[in-house]
C-alpha beads as a LAMMPS data file, in Angstrom:
LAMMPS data file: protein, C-alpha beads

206 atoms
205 bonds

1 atom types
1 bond types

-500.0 500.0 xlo xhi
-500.0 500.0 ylo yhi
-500.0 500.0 zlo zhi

Masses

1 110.0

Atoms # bond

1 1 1 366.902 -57.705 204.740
2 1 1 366.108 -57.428 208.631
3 1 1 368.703 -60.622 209.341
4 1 1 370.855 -58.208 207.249
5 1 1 370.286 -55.482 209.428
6 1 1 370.520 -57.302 212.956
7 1 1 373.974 -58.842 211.731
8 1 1 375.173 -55.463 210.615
9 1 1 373.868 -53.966 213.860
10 1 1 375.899 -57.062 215.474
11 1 1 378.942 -56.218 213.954
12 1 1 378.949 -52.703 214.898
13 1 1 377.955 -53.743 218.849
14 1 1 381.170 -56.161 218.881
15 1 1 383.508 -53.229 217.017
16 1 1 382.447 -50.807 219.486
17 1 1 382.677 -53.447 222.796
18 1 1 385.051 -56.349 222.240
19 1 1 388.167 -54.186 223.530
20 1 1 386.625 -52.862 226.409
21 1 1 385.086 -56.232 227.426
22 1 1 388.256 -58.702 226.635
23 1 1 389.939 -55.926 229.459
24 1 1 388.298 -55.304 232.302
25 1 1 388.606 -58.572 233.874
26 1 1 391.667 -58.990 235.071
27 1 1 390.994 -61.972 237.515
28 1 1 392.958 -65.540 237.004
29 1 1 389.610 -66.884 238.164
30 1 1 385.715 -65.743 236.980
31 1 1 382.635 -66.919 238.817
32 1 1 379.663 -67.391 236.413
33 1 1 375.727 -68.612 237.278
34 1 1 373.789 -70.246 234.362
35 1 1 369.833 -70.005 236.027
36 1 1 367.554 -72.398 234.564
37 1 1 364.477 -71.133 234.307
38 1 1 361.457 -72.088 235.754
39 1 1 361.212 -75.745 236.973
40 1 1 358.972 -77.715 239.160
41 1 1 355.716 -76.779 239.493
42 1 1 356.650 -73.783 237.179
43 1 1 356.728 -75.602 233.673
44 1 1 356.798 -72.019 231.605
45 1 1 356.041 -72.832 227.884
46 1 1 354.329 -75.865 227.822
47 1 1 354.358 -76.935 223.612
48 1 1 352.743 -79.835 222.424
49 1 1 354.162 -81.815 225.289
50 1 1 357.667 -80.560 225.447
51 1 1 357.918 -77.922 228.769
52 1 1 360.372 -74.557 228.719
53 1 1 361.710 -75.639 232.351
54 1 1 362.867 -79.363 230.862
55 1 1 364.792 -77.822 227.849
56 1 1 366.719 -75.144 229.558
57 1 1 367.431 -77.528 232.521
58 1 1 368.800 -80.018 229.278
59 1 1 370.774 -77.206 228.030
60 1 1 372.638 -76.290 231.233
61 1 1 373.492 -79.713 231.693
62 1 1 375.479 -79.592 228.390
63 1 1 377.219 -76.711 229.777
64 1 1 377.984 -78.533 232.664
65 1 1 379.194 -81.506 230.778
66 1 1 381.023 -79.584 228.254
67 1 1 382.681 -77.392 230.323
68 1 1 386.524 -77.209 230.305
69 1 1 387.920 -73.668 231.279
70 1 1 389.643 -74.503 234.682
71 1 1 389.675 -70.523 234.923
72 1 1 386.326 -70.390 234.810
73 1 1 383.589 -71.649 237.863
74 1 1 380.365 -71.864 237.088
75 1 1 377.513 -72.627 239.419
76 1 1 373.703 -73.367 238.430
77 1 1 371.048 -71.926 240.377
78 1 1 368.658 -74.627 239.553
79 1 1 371.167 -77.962 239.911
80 1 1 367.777 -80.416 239.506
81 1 1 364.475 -80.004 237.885
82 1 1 362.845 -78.841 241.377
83 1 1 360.968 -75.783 241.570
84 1 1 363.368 -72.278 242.954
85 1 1 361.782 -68.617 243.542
86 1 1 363.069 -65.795 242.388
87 1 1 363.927 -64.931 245.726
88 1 1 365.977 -68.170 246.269
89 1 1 367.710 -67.705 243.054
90 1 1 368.456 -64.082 243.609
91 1 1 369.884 -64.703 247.121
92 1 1 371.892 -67.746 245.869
93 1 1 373.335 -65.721 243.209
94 1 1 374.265 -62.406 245.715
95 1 1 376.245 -64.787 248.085
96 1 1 378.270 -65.652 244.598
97 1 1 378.752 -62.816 243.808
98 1 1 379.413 -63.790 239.876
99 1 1 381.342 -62.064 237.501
100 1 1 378.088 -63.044 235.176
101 1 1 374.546 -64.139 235.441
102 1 1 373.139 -66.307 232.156
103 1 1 369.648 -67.046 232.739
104 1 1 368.221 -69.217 230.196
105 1 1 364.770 -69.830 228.844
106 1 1 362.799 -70.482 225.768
107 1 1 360.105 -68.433 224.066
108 1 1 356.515 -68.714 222.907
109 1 1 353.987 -67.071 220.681
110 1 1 350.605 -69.209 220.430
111 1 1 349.000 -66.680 217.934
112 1 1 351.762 -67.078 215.278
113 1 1 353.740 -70.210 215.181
114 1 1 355.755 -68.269 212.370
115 1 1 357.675 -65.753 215.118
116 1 1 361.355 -66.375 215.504
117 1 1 364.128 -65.901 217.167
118 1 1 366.958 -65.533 219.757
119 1 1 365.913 -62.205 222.357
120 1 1 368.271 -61.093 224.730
121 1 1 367.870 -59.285 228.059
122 1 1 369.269 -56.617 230.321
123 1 1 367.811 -54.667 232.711
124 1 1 368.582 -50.750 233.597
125 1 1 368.135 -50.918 236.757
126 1 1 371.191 -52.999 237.550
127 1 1 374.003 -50.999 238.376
128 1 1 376.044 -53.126 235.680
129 1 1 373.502 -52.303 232.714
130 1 1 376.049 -50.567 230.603
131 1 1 378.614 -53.740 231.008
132 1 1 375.100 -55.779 230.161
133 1 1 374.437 -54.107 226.962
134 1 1 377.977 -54.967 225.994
135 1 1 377.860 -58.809 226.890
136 1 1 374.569 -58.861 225.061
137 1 1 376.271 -57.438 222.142
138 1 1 379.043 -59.693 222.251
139 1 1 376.819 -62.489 222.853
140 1 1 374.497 -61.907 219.660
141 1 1 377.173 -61.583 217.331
142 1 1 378.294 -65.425 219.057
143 1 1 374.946 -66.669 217.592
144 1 1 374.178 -64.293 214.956
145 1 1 377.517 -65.672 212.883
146 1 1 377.317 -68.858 214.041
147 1 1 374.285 -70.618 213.920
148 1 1 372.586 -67.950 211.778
149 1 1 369.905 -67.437 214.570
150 1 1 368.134 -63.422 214.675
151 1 1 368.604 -61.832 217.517
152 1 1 367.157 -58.919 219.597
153 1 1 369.034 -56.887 222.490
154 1 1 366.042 -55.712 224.800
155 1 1 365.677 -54.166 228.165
156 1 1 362.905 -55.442 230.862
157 1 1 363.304 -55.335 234.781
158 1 1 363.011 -58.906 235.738
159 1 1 363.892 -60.047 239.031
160 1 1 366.452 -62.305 237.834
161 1 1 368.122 -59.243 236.032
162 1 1 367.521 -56.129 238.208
163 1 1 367.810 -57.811 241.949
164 1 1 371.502 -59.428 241.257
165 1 1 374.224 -57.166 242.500
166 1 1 375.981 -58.364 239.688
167 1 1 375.912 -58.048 235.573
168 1 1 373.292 -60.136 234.122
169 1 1 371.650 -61.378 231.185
170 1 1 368.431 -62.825 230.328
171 1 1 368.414 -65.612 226.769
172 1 1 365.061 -66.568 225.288
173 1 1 366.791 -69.015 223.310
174 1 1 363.943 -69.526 221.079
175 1 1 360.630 -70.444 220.465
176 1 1 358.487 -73.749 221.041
177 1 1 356.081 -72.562 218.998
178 1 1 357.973 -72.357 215.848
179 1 1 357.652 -76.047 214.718
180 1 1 361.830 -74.993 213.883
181 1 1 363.018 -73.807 216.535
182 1 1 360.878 -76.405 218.921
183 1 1 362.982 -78.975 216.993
184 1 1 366.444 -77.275 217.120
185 1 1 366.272 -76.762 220.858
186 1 1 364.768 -80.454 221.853
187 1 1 367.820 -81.593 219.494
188 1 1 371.030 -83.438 221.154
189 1 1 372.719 -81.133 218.566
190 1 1 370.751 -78.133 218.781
191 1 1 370.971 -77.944 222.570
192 1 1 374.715 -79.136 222.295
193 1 1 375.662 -76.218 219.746
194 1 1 373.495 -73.503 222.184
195 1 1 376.064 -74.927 225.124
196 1 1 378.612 -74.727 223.024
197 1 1 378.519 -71.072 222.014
198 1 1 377.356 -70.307 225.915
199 1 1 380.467 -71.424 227.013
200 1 1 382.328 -69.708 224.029
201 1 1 381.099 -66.691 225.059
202 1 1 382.137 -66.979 228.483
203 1 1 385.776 -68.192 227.859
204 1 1 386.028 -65.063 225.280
205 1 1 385.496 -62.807 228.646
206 1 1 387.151 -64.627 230.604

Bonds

1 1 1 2
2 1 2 3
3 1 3 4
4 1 4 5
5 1 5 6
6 1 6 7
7 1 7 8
8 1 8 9
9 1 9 10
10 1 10 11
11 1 11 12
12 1 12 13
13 1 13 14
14 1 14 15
15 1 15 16
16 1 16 17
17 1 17 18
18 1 18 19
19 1 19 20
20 1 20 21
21 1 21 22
22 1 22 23
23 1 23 24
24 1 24 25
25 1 25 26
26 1 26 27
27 1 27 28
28 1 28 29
29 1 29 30
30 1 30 31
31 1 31 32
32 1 32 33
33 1 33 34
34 1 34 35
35 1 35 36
36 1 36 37
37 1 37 38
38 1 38 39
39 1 39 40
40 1 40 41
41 1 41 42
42 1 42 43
43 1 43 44
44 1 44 45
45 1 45 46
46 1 46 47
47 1 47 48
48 1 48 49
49 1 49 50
50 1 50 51
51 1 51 52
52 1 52 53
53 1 53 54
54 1 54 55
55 1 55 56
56 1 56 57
57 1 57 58
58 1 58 59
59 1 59 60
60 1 60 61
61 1 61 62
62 1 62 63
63 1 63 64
64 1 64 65
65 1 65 66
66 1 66 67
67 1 67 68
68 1 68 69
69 1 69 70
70 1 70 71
71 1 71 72
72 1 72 73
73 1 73 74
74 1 74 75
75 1 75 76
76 1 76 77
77 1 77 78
78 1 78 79
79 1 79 80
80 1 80 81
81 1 81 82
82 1 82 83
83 1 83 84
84 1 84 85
85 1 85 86
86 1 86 87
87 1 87 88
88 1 88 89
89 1 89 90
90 1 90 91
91 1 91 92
92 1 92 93
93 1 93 94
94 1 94 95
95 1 95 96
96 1 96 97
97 1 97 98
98 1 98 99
99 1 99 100
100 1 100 101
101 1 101 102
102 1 102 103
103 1 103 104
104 1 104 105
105 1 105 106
106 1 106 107
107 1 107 108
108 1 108 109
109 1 109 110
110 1 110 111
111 1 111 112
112 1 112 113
113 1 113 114
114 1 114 115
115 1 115 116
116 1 116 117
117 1 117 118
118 1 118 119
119 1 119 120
120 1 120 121
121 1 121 122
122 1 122 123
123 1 123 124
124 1 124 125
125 1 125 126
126 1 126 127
127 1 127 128
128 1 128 129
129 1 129 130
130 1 130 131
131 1 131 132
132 1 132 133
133 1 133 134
134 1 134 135
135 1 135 136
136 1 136 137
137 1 137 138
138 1 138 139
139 1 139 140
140 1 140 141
141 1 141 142
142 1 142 143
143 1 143 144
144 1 144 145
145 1 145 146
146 1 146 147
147 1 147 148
148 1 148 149
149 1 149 150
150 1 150 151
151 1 151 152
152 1 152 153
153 1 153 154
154 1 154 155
155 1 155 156
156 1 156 157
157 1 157 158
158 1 158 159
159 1 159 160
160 1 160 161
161 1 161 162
162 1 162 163
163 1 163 164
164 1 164 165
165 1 165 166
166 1 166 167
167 1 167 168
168 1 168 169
169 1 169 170
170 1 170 171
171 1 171 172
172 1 172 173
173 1 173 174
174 1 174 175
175 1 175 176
176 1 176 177
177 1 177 178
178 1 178 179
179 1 179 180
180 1 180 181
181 1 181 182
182 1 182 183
183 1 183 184
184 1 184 185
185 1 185 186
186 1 186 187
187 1 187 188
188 1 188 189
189 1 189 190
190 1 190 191
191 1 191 192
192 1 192 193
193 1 193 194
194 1 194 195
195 1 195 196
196 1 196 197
197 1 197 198
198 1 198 199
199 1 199 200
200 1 200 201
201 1 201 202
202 1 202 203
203 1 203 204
204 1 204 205
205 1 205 206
């Protein structure tokens, strides 16, 4: 019944947004930065071997590789598996000056290897947070219908969301500790089907 819900929830988000997103860019050319988080030194999750920073670094790697959209540019704020501060990131992404920030990372719940689920991210102190709300919305409805996955819309100020001068989103993709989800995104396919619908949801505002 709640998958129900979110879904239903979903479709009114995109029936409500997809005209007013699939208009306002009226560029030949958008500039989009997929942050990997973590990396380094800063492992994140850390699951029964398998480390947050090495499966979102995997996943925008994909992107890279599957990337096709000449109309689209998209730049990576963590091009290795070195360790980047927030600060670093944030200041590489302001001299961009993107049309869209995707950061990417993966979940964890230790206490209950049962919790699920795709969350997304805005943040309402970025001057774009009403644009935000309507990517995310967009962007669950991508997942929700096509790999089934649940997803959340949620607001937190993280750096990575409210320093940008530009719209940004936050994807916890999933979570290690759900012995499904673990396997899904340390999959060639799992992690090929996330890059996938990334990049579909970027060519759709393109």
């Amino acid at each position: 019944m709640k998958t129900f819900v979110k879904a239903l929830f979903a479709i009114c988000i995109l029936g409500c947004f997809a005209f007013t997103i699939n208009t306002n860019s009226t560029k030949e050319t958008i500039k989009v930065v997929i942050d990997a988080g973590h990396g380094g030194k800063d492992s994140g999750q850390i699951v029964k071997g398998i480390t947050e920073k090495e499966v979102v670094y995997q996943i925008t790697q994909k992107i890279n590789e599957l990337h096709q959209n000449k109309n689209v540019e998209i730049f990576f704020s963590r091009p290795n598996n070195e360790f980047v501060s927030l600060e670093k990131r944030v200041e590489f992404i302001n001299t961009i000056q993107p049309d869209l920030v995707i950061s990417l990372h993966a979940n964890g719940h230790p206490q209950d290897e049962t919790k699920k689920g795709m969350e997304i991210y805005f943040s309402n102190k970025n001057k774009f947070s009403k644009e935000n709300f309507e990517y995310g919305g967009q962007l669950s409805g991508i997942f929700i219908f096509s790999s089934a996955q649940q997803v959340e819309i949620k607001s937190a100020n993280f750096t990575i969301l409210s320093k940008v001068n530009s719209p940004a989103l936050m994807l916890e993709l999933g979570f290690l500790t759900n012995p499904e989800e673990r396997a899904y995104l340390t999959s060639t396919e799992g992690q090929t089907e996330v890059a996938n619908l990334i990049l579909k949801f970027i060519n759709e505002i393109e």
